[in-house]
C-alpha positions as CSV (number, residue, x, y, z in Angstrom):
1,X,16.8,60.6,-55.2
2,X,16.0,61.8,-58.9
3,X,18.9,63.3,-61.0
4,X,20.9,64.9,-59.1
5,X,22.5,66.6,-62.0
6,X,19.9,68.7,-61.9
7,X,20.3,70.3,-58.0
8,X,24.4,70.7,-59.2
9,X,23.3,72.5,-62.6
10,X,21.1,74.7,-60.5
11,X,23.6,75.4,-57.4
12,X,26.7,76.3,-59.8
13,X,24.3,78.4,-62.0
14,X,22.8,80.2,-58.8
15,X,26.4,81.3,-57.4
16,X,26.7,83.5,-60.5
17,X,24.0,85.6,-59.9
18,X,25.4,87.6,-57.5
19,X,25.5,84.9,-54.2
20,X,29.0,83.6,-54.3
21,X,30.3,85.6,-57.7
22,X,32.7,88.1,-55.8
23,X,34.5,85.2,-54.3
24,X,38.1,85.5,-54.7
25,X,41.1,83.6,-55.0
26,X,42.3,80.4,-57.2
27,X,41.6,76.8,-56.8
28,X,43.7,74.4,-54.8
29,X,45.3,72.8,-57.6
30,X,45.3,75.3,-60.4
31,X,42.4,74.0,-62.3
32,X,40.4,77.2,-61.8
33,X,42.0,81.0,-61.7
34,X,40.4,84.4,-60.5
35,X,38.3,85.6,-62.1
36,X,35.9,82.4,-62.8
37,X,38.5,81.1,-65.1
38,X,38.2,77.3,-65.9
39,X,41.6,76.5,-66.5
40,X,41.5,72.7,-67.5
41,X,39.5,70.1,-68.1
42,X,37.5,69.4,-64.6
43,X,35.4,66.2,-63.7
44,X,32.6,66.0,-61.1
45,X,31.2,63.0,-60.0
46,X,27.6,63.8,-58.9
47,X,26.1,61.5,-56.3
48,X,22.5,61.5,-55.8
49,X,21.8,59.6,-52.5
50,X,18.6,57.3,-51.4
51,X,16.4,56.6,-48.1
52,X,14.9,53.4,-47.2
53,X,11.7,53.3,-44.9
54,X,11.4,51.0,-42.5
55,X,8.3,49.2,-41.4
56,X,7.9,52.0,-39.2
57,X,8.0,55.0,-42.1
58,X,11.5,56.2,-40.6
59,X,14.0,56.5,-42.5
60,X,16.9,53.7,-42.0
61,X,20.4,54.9,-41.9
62,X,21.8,52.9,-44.8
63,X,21.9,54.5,-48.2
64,X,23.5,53.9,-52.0
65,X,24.2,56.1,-54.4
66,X,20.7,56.6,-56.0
67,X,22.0,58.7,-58.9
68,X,25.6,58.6,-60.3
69,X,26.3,61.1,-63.0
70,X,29.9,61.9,-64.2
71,X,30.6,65.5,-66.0
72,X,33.5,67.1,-67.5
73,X,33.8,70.6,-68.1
74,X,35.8,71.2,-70.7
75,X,37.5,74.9,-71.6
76,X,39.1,73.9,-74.7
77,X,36.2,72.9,-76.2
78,X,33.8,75.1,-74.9
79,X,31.5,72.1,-73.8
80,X,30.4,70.3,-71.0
81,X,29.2,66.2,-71.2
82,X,27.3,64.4,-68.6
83,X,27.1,60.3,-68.4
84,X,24.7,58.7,-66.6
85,X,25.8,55.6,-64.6
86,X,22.6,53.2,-63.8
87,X,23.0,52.3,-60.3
88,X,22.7,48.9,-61.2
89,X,25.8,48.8,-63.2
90,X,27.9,45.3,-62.4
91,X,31.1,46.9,-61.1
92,X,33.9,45.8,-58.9
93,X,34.5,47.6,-56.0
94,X,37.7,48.1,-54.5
95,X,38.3,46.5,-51.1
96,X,35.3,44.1,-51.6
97,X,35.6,41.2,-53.5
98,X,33.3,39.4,-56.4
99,X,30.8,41.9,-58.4
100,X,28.7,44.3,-57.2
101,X,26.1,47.1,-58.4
102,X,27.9,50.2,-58.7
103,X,25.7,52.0,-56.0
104,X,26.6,49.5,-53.1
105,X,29.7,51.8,-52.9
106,X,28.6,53.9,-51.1
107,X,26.8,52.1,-48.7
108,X,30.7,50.4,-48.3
109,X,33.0,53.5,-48.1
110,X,30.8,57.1,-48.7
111,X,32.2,58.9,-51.6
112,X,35.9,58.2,-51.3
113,X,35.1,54.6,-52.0
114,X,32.4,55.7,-54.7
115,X,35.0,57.6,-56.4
116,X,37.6,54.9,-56.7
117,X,34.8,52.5,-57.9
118,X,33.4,54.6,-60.7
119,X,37.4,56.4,-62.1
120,X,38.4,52.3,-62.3
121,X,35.1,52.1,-64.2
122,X,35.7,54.2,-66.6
123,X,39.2,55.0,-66.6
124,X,38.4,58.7,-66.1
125,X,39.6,60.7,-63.1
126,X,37.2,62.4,-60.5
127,X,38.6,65.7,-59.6
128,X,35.7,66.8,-57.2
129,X,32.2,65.3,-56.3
130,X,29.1,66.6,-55.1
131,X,26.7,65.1,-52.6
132,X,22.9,65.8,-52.9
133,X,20.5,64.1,-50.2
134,X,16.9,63.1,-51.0
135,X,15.3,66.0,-50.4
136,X,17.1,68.7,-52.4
137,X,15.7,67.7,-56.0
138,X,12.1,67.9,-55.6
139,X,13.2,71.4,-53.6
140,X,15.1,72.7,-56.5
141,X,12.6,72.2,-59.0
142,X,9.9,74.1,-57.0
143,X,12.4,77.0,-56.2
144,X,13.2,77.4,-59.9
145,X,9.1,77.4,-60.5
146,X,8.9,73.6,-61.7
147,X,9.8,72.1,-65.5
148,X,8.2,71.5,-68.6
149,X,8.6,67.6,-69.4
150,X,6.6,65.9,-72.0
151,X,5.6,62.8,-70.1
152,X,5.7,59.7,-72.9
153,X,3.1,57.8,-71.3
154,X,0.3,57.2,-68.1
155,X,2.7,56.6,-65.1
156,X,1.6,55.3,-62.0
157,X,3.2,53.5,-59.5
158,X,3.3,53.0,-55.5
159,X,6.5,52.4,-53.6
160,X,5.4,52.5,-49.7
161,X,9.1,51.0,-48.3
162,X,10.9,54.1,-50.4
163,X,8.3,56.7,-49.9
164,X,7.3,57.5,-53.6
165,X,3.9,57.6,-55.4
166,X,3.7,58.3,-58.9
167,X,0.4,59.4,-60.7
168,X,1.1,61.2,-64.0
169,X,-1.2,61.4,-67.5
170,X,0.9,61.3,-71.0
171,X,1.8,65.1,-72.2
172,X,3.6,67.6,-72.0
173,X,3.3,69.5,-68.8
174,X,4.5,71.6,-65.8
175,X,5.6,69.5,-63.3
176,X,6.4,70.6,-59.5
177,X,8.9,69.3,-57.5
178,X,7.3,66.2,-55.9
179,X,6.1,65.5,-59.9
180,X,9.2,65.7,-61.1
181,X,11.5,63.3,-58.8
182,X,8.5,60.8,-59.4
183,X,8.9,61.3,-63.3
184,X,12.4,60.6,-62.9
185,X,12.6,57.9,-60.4
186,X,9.8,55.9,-62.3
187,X,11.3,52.4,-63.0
188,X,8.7,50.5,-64.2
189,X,9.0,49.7,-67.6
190,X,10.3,47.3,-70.0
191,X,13.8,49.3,-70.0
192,X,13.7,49.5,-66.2
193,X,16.7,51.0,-65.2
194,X,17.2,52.4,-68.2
195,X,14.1,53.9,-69.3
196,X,14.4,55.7,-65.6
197,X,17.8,56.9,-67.0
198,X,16.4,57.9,-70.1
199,X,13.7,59.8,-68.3
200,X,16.4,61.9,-66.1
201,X,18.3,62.6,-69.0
202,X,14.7,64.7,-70.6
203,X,14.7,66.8,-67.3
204,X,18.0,67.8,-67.5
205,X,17.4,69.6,-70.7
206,X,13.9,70.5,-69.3
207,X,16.0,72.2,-66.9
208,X,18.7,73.8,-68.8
209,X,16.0,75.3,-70.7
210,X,14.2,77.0,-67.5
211,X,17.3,77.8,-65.9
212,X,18.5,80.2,-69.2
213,X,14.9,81.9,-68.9
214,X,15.6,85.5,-67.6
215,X,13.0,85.1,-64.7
216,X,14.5,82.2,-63.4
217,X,17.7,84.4,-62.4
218,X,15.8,86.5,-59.9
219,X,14.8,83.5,-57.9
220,X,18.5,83.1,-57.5
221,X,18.5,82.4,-53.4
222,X,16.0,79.9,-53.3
223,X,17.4,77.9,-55.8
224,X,20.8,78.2,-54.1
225,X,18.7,77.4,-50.5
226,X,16.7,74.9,-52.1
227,X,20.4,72.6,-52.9
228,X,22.6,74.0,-50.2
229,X,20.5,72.5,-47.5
230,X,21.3,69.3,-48.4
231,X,24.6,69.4,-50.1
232,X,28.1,68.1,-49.3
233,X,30.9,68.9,-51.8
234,X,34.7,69.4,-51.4
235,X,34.2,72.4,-54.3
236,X,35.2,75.4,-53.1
237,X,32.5,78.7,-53.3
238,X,35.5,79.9,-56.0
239,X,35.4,76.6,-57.8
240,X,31.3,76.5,-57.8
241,X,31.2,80.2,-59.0
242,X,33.7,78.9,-61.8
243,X,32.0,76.3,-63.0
244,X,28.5,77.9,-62.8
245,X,30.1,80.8,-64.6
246,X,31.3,78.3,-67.5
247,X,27.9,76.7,-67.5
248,X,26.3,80.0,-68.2
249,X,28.3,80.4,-71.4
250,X,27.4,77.2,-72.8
251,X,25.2,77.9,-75.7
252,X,22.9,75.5,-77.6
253,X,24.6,72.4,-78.8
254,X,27.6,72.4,-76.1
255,X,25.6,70.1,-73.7
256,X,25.9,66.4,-74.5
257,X,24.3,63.6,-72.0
258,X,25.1,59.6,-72.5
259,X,24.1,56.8,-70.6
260,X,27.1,54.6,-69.9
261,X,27.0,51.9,-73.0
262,X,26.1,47.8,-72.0
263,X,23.2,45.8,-72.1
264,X,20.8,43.9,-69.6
265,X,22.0,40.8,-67.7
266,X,21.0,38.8,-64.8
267,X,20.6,41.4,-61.9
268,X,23.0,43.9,-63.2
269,X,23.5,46.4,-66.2
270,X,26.2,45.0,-67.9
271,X,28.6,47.4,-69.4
272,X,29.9,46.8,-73.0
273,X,34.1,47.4,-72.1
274,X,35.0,48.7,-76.4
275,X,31.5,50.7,-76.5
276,X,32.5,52.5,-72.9
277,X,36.0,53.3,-73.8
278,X,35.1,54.5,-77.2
279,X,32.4,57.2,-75.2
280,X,35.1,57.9,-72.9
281,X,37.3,58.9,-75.4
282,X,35.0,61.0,-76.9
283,X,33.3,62.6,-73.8
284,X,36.4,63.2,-71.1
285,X,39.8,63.5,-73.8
286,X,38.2,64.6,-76.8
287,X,40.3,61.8,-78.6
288,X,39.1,59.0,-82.0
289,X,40.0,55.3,-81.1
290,X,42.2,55.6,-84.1
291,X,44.3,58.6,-82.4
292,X,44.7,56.4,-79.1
293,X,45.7,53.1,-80.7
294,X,47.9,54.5,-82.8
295,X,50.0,56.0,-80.3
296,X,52.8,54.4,-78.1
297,X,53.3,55.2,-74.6
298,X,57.2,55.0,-72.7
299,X,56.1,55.2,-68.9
300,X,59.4,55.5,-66.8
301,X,59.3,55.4,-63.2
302,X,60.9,58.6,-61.3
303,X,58.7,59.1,-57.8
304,X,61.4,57.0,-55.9
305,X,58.2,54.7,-55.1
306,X,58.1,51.2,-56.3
307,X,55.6,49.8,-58.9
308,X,54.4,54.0,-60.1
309,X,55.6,53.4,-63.4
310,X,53.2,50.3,-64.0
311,X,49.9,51.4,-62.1
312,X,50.2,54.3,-64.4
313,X,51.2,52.0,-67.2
314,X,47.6,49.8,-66.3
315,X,45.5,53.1,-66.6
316,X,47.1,54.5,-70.1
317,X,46.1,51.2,-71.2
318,X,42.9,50.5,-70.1
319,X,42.3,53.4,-73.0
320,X,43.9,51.8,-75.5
321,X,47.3,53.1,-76.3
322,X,50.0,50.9,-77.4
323,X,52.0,51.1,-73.7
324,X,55.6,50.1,-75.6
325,X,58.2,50.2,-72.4
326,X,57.8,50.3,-68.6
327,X,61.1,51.0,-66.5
328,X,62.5,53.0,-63.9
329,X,64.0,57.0,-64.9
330,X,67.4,58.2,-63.2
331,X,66.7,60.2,-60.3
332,X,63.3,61.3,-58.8
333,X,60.9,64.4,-59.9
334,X,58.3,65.7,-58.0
335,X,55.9,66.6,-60.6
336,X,54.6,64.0,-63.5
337,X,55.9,65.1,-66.8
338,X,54.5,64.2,-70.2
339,X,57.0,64.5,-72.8
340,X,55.9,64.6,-76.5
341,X,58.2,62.9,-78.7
342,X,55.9,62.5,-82.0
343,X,52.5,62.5,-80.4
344,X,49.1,65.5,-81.4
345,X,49.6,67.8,-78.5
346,X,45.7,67.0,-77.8
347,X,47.0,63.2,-76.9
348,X,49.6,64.5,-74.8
349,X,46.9,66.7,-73.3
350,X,44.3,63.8,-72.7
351,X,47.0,61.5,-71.0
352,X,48.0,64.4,-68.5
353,X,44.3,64.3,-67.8
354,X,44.3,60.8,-67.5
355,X,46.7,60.5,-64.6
356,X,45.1,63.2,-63.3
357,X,48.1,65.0,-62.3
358,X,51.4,66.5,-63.6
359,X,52.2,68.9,-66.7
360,X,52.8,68.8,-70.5
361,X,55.7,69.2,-72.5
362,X,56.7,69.2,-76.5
363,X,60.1,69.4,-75.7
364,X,60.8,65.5,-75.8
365,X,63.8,63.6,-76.9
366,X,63.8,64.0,-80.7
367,X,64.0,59.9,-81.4
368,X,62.9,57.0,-79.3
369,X,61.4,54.0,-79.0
370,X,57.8,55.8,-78.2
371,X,55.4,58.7,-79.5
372,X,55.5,60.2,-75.8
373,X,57.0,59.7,-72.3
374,X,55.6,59.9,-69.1
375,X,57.9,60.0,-66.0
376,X,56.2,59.4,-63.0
377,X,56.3,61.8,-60.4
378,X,55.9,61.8,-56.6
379,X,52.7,63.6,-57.0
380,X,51.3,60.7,-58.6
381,X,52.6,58.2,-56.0
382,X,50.8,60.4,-53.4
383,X,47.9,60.3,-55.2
384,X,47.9,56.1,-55.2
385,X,48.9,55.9,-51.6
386,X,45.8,58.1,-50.5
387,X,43.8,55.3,-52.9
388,X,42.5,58.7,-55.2
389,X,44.8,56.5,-58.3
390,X,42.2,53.3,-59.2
391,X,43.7,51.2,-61.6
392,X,41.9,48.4,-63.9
């Protein structure tokens, strides 16, 4: 399936016309208040998901993650960043050992397993995903009345075992649904996987632009038809309103798309490790290299759970900063805290986010050994026992 940013963009956007924007009430864990409030800083992992034909044309239950596109909505900032994942990124995935292409996770565990796979990837963590099946991209774009792409050059190309043909002349053009997820699924280049990235990445601004055109609004329930049919998410209608209302108030500029940094090898895309943590720096905590290795990190141990302290030590690191102590704190809290000592509030912010859990504080201890403290709640212990903690 073809960017499946795209059908997310489009079924956020959609619940603010009028479909879902008088749902009520907060989000589970405070990230998103009534009325379409967007709290924090909120990551998406958006899973775009395959078929395979058999010999027989029917569709053979096994599928990988076709698409893997991790956003971040950020209120503080007043932005939103999107990085592409090329589904043949080497990656190892947790319960399975050697290397594997980042899209055989979910083939192995669904999204639960693709989740852990791509936060120990990055070192970001996935708050909620969506789902999209095969079908709803070449839906959506019909439904919204099709995009304008400039296609660089002749494409053509015949794939009987997944279903696609591809036949499309160099210029710019409308193209309809069935156009479209060609255009973006088209592989066969001398950038490959990347080019096909490359090519997503022009139809998600292709898309932006048609979804801000005032016409586009009133076909509101067909777009919202078009992705629901084949959508699975654990958002809540509140949280989809939220973020579709925050998406709507992006103006020109606040939308950045990457394609995760590495080089080609052997089978796989090969990430570059220095290149992908400074992008993830810069796209999910808003942070310079400088700001992170500068900084020293105590990490103390209060959830009454062994080993805490240095599985959240592992992921503060895998960033960057300068982890200086890892020890157990007297008595147990039930909340994560992150105490700033000398640390930029913004640092103290970003490794709250990092965790993924617990709240900030500037009321630290006046002098020690550290620029900030982290004791380590029960909240994040509950978080590693249900495997939603991956650590380097």
């Amino acid at each position: 399936m073809a960017a499946s940013f795209l059908a997310f963009a489009a079924f956020v956007l959609a619940s603010v016309t009028g479909v879902l924007a008088r749902v009520g009430g907060t989000s589970r864990d405070g990230r998103m208040a009534f009325p379409l409030q967007l709290r924090e800083r909120t990551n998406v992992l958006i899973m775009g998901v395959d078929v395979t034909l058999n010999n027989r044309r029917q569709i053979v239950n096994v599928a990988r993650a076709d698409t893997l596109v991790l956003a971040t909505f950020d209120p503080h900032t007043r932005s939103a960043s999107f990085l592409s994942i090329p589904r043949d990124t080497r990656a190892s995935i947790p319960g399975h050992r050697g290397w594997w292409k980042v899209n055989a996770a979910y083939a192995f565990g669904g999204p639960a397993l693709t989740i852990r796979t791509v936060e120990q990837l990055v070192g970001v963590p996935v708050h909620r995903y969506v789902k999209l099946g095969p079908h709803s991209f070449a839906r959506l774009v019909d439904a919204v009345g099709g995009v304008w792409v400039d296609v660089e050059e002749d494409l053509r190309y015949e794939d009987w075992w997944g279903g696609l043909r591809i036949d499309l002349k160099k210029g710019r053009q409308l193209l309809n649904g069935e156009q479209a997820m060609g255009y973006a699924r088209f592989r066969h280049d001398p950038l490959g996987d990347i080019g096909r990235t490359r090519r997503q990445q022009k139809v998600i601004q292709a898309l932006f632009q048609r979804l801000r055109e005032p016409q586009t609004w009133l076909r509101a329930p067909q777009i919202l038809q078009a992705v629901a049919e084949n959508t699975q998410t654990d958002l809540t209608a509140h949280e989809v309103a939220t973020l579709g209302w925050f998406l709507r108030g992006l103006g020109p500029g606040r939308v950045r798309t990457e394609t995760l940094p590495g080089e080609f090898a052997p089978l796989f895309w090969q990430p570059d490790p220095e290149r992908v943590r400074r992008l993830v720096l810069e796209m999910f905590y808003g942070l310079e290299p400088a700001e992170v290795t500068g900084t020293t990190v105590e990490v103390l141990n209060a959830s009454g759970f062994p080993g805490m302290a240095r599985q959240a030590a592992d992921r503060i690191a895998q960033l960057g900063f300068r982890v200086v102590r890892v020890d157990t704190a007297p008595g147990v809290r039930p909340q994560t805290a992150v105490l700033s000592v000398r640390a930029d509030p913004k640092v103290v912010r970003a490794v709250r986010d990092l965790l993924g859990v617990g709240a900030v504080s500037t009321r630290g201890r006046e002098v020690g050994p550290a620029d900030l403290v982290v004791l380590v709640g029960r909240d994040f212990a509950r978080r590693a026992a249900s495997g939603e903690v991956a650590v380097p």
